[in-house]
DSSP file (Angstrom, degrees, kcal/mol; ACC not computed):
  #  RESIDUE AA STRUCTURE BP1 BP2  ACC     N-H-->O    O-->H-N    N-H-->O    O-->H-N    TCO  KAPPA ALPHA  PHI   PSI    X-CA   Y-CA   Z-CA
    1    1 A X              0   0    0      0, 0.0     2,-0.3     0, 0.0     0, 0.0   0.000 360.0 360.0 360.0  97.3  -13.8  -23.1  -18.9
    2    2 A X        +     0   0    0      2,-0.0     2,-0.2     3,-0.0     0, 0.0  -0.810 360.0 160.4 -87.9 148.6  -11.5  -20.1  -20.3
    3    3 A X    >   -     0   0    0     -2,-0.3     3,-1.6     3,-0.0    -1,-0.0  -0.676  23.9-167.0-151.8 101.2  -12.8  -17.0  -21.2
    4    4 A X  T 3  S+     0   0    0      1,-0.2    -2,-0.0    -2,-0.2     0, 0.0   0.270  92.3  64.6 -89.5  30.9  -10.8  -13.7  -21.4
    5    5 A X  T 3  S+     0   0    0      2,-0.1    -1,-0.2     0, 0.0     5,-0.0   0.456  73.3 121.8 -97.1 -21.5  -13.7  -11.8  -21.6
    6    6 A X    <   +     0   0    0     -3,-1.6     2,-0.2     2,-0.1    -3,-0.0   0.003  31.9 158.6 -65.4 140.9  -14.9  -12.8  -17.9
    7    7 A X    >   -     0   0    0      1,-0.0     3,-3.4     0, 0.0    -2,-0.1  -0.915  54.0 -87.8-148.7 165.9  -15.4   -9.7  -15.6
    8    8 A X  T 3  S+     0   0    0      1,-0.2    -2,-0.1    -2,-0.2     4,-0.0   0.639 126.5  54.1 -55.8 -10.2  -17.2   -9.3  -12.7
    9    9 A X  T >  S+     0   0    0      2,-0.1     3,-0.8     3,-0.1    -1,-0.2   0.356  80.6 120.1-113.8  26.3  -20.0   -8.5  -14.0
   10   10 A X  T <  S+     0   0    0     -3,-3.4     2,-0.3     1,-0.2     3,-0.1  -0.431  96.8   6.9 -62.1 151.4  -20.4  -11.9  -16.8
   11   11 A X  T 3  S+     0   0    0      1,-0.2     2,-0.3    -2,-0.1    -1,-0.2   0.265  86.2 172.3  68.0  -1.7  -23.0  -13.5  -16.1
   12   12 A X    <   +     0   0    0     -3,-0.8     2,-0.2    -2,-0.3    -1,-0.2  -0.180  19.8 163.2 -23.3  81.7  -24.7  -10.9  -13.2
   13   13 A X        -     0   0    0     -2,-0.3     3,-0.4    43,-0.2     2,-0.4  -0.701  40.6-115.2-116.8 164.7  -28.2  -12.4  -12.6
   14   14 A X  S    S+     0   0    0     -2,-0.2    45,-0.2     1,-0.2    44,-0.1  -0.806  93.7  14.4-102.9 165.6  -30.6  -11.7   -9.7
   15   15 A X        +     0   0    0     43,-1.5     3,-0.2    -2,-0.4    43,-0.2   0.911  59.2 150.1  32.5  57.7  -31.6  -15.0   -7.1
   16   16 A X  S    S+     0   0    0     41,-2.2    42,-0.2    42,-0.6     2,-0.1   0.791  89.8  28.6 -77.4 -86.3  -28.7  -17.2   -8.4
   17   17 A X  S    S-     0   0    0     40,-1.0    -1,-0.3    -2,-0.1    -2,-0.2  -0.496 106.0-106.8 -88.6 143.6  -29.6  -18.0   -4.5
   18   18 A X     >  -     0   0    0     -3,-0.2     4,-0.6    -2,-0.1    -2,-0.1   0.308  22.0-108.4 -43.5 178.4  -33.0  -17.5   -3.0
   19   19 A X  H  > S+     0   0    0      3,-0.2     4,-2.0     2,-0.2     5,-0.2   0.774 120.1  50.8 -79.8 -25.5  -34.6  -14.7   -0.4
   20   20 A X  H  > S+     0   0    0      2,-0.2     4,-2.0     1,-0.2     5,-0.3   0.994 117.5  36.7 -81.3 -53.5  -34.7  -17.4    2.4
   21   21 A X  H  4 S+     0   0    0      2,-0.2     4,-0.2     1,-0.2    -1,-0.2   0.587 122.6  41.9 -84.1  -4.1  -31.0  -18.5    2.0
   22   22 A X  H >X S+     0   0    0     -4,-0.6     3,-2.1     2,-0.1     4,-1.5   0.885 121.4  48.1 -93.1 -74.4  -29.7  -14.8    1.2
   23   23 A X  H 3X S+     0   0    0     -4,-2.0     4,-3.5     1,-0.3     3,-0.4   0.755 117.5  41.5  12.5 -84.8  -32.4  -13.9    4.5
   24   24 A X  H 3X S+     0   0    0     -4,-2.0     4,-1.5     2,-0.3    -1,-0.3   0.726 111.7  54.4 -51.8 -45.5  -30.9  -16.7    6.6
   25   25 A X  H <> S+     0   0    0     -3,-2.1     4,-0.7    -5,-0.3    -1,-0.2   0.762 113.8  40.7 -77.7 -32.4  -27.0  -16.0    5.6
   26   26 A X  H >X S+     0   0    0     -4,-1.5     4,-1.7    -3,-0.4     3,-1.1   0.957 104.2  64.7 -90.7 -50.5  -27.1  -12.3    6.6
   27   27 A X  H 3X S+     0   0    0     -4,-3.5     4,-1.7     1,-0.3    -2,-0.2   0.942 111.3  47.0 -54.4 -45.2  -29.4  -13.0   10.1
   28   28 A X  H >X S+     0   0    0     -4,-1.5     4,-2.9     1,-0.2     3,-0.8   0.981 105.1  52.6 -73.5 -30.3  -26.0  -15.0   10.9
   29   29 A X  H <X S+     0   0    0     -3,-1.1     4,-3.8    -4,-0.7    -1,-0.2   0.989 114.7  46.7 -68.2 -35.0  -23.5  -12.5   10.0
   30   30 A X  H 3< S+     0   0    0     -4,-1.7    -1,-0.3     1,-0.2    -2,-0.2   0.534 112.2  44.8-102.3  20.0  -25.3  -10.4   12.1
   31   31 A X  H << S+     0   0    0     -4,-1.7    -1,-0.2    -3,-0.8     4,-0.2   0.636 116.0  46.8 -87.9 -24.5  -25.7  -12.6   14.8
   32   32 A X  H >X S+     0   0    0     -4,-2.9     4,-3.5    -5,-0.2     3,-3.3   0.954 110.0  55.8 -63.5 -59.1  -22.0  -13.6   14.7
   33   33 A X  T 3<>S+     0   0    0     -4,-3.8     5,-0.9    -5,-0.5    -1,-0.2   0.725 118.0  39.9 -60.5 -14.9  -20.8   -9.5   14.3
   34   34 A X  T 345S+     0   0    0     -5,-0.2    -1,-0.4     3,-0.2    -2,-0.2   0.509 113.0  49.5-109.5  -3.3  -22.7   -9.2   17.5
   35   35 A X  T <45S+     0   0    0     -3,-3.3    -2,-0.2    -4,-0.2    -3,-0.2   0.659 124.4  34.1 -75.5 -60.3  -21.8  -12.4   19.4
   36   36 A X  T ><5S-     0   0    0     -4,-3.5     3,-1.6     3,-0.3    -2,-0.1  -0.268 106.3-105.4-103.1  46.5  -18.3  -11.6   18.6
   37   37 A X  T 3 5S-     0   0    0      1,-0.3    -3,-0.2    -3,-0.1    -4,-0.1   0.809  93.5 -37.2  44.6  29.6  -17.3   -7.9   18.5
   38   38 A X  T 3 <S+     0   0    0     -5,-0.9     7,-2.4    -6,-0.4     8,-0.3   0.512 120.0  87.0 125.6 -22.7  -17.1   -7.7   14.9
   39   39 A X  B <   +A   44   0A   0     -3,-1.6    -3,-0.3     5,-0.3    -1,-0.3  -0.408  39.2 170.5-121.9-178.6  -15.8  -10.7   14.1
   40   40 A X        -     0   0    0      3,-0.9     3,-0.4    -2,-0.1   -11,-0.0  -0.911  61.9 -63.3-154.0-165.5  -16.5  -14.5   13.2
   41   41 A X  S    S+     0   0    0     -2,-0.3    -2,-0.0     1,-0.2     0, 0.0   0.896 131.6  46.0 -45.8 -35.7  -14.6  -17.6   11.9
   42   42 A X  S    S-     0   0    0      1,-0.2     2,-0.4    -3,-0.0    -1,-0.2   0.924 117.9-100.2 -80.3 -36.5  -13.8  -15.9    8.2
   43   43 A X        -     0   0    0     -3,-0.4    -3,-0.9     5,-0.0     2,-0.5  -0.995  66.1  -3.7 157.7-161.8  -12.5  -12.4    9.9
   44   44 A X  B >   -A   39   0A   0     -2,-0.4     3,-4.5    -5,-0.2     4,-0.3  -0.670  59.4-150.4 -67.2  95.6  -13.1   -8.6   10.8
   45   45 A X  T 3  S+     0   0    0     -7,-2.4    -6,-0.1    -2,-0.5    32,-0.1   0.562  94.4  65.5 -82.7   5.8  -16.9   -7.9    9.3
   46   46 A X  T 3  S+     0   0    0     -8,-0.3    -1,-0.3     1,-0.1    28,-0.1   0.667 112.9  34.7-102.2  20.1  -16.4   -4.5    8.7
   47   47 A X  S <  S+     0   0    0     -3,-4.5     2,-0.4    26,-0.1    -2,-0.2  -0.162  96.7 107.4-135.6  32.2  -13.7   -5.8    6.2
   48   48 A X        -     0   0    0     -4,-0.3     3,-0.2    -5,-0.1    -5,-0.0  -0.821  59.5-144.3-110.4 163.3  -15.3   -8.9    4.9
   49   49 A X     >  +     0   0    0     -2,-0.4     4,-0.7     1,-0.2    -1,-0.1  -0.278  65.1 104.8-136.3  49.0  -16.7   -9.4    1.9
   50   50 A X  H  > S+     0   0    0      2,-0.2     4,-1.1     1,-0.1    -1,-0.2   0.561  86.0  42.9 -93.2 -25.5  -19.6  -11.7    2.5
   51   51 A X  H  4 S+     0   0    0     -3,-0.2    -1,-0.1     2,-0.2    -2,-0.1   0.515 103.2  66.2-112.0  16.5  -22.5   -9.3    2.2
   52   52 A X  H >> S+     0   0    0      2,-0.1     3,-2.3     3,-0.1     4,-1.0   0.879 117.0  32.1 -70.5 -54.1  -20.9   -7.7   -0.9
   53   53 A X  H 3X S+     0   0    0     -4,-0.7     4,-1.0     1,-0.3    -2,-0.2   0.522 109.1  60.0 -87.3  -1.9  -21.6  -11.2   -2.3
   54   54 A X  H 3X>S+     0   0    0     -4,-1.1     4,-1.2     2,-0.2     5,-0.5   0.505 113.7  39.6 -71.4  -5.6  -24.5  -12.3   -0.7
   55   55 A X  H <45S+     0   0    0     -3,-2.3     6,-3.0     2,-0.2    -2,-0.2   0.684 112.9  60.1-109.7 -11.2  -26.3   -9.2   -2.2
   56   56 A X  H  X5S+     0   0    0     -4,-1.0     4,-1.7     4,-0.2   -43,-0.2   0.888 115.2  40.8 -74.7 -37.7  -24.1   -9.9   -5.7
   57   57 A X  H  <5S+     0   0    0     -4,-1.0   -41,-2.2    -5,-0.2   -40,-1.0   0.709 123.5  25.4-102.5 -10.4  -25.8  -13.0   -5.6
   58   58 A X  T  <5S+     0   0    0     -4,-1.2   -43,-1.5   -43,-0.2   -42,-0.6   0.652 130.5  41.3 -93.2 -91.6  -29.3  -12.8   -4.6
   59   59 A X  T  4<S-     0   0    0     -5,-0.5    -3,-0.2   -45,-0.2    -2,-0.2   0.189  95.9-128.4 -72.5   5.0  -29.7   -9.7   -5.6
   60   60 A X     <  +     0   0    0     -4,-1.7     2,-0.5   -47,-0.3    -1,-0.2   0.583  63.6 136.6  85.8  21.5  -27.8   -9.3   -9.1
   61   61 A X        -     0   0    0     -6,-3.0     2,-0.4    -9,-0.1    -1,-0.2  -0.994  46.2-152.6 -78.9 125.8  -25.8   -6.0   -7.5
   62   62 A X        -     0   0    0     -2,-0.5     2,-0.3    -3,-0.1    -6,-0.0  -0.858  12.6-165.1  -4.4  96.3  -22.3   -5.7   -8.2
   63   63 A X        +     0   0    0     -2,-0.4     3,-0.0     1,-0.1    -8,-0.0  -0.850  35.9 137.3 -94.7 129.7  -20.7   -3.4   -5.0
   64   64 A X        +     0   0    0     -2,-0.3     2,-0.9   -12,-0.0    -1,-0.1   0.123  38.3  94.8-152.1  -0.3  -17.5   -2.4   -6.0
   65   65 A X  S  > S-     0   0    0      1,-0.2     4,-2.6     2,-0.0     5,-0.5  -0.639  72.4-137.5 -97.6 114.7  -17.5    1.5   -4.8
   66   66 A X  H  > S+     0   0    0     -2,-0.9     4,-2.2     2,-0.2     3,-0.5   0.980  99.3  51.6 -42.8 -63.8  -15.7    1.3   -1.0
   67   67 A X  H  > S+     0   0    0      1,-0.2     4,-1.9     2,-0.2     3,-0.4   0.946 114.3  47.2 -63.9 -48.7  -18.3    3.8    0.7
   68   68 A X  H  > S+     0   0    0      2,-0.2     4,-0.5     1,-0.2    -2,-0.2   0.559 103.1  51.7  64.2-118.4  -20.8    1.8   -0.6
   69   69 A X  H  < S+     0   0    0     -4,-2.6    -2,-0.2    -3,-0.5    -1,-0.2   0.507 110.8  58.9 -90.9 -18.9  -19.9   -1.5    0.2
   70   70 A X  H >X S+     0   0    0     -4,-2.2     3,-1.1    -5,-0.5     4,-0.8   0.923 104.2  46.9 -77.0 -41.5  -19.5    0.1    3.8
   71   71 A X  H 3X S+     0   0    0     -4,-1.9     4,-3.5     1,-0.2     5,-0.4   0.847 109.8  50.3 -30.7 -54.5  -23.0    1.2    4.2
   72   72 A X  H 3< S+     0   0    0     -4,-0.5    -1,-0.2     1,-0.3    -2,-0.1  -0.028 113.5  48.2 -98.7  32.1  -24.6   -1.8    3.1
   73   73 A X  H <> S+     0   0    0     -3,-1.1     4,-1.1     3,-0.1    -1,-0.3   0.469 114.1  45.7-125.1 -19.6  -22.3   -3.6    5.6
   74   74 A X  H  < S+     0   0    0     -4,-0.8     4,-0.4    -3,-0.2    -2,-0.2   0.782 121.4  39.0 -73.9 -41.2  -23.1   -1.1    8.6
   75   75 A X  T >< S+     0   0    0     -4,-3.5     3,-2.5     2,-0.2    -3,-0.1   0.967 113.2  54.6 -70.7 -39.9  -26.7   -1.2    7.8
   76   76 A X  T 34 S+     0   0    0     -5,-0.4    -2,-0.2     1,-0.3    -1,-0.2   0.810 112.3  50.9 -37.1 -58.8  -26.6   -4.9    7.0
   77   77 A X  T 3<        0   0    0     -4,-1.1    -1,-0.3     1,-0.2    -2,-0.2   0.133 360.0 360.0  -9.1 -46.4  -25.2   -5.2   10.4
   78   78 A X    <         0   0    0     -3,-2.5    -1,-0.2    -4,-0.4    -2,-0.1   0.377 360.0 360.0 -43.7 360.0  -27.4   -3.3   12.6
């Protein structure tokens, strides 16, 4: 499929995945970031970009603003 219209925000829906498997995906990152100082297999979690897109994709947000994406990774995180 081409499209040279496509942006981040085509197609921008809420619960392209459900609350248990968005629920479920963040309780690990923040059992990994605490397991492992900060870290898991993919990288550094205060520079990953796994709960920008868990929350793009359950919850139909688009995080794109740096301060932000840092909050909702600190809180996320806790």
């Amino acid at each position: 499929m081409k499209n040279n219209n496509l942006t981040c925000k085509t197609g921008l829906v809420k619960k392209v995945i459900n609350k248990e498997v968005f629920e479920r995906e963040i309780s690990l990152c923040r059992k990994l970031a605490k397991e492992n100082g900060g870290r898991c297999g993919w990288g550094v979690c205060k520079d990953c970009g796994v709960i920008p897109f868990l929350y793009k994709l359950h919850k139909g947000i688009l995080l794109e603003d740096p301060d932000e994406i840092a909050k909702v990774r600190e809180k996320t995180l806790e």
